[in-house]
C-alpha positions in Angstrom: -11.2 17.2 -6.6 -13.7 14.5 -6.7 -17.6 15.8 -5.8 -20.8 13.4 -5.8 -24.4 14.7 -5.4 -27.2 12.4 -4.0 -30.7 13.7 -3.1 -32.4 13.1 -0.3 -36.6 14.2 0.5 -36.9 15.4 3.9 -39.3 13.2 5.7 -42.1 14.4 8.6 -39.8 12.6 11.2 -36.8 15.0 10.9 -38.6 18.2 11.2 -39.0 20.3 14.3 -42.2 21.8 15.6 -41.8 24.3 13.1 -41.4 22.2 10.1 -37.9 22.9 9.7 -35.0 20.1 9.3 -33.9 19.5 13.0 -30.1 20.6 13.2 -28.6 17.3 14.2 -30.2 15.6 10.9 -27.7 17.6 9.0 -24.8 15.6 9.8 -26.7 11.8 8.9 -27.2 13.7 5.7 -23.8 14.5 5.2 -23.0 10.7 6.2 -25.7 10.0 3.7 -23.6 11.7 0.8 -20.0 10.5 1.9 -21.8 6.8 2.0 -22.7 7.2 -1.4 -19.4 9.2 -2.8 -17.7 5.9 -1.1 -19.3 4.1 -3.7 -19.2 5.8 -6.4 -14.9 5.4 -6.4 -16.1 1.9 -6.0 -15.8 0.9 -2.2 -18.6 0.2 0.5 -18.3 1.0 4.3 -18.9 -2.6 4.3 -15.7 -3.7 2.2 -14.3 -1.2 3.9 -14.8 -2.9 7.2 -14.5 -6.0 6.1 -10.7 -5.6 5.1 -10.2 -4.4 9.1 -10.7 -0.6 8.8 -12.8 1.6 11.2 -13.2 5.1 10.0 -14.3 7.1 13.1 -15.4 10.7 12.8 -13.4 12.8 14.0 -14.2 16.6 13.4 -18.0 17.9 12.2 -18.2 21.3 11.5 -21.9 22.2 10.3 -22.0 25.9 9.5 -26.1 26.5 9.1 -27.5 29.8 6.1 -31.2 28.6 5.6 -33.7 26.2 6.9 -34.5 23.3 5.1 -38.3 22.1 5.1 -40.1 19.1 5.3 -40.8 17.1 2.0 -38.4 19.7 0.3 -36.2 17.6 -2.2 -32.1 18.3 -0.9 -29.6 17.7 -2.9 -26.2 16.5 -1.1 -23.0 17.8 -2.7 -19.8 15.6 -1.3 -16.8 16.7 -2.0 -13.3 15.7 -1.4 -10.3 18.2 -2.3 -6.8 16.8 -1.1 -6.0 13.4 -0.9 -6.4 11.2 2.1 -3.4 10.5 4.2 -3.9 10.5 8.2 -7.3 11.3 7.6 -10.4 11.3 4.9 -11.5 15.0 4.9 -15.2 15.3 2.8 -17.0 18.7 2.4 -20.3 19.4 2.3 -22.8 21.6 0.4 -26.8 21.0 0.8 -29.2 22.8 -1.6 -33.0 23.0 -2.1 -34.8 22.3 -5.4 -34.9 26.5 -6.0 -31.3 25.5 -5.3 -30.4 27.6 -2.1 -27.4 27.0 -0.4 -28.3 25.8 3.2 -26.1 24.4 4.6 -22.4 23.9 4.4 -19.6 21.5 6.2 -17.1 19.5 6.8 -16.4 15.7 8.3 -12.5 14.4 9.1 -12.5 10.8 9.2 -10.1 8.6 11.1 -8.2 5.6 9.9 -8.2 3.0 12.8 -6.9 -0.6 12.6 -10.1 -2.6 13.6 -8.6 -5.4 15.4 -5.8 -2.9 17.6 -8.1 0.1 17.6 -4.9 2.3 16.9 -4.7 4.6 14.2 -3.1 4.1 10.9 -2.3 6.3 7.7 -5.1 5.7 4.7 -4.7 2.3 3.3 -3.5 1.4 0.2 -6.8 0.3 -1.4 -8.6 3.4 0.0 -6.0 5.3 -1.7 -6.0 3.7 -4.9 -9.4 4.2 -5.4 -9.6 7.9 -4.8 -6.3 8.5 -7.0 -8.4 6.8 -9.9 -11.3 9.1 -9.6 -9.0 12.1 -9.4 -8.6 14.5 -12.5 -5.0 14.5 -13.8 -3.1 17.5 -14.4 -1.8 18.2 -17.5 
């Protein structure tokens, strides 16, 4: 398993009347920590792009146990628990500074060829980067 945590302050803008994070913000902030758990195995979206690869969502699944707040400071917990294949599946845990759980979920990504817009299994260099950052068994 591979996990990477980022934090992220909840600004006025992505409250509701109520103060509380508005639902839909919850799934930039999961992009948010699979952006950064990209490049922490050393690959950008950018490079990712740049070498023809499109990596549509596919599946969101956003499963919602306490509100966040504005200003409160969230941590981002990414994980990733199989290797990718047809598809790059990422996890999600958010927490609070008391460090509550709010929110858990999930994100299946797509492999597309940019230039034929088909799909395509996980290429190679995607691969190789994950399978570095992945703890060997003994």
């Amino acid at each position: 398993m591979i996990a990477y945590d980022t934090t992220l302050r909840v600004r006025y803008g992505e409250t509701d009347q109520m103060g509380y994070v508005y639902y839909g913000k919850y799934a930039e902030y999961f992009e948010v920590g699979r952006v950064e758990l990209i490049r922490s195995i050393g690959l950008s979206y950018k490079s990712i792009e740049e070498q023809g690869i499109w990596m549509p969502v596919a599946d969101l699944v956003v499963k919602y146990r306490k509100p966040g707040r504005y200003d409160d400071l969230l941590t981002i917990r990414t994980m990733v628990r199989e290797l990718p294949r047809s598809s790059f599946f990422t996890e999600y845990e958010i927490y609070n500074e008391s460090q509550e759980l709010l929110v858990t979920g999930s994100v299946r990504l797509a492999f597309f060829h940019a230039e034929r817009v088909v799909p395509v299994r996980v290429p190679a260099f995607i691969l190789e980067a994950v399978e570095k950052q992945w703890p060997q068994q003994p």
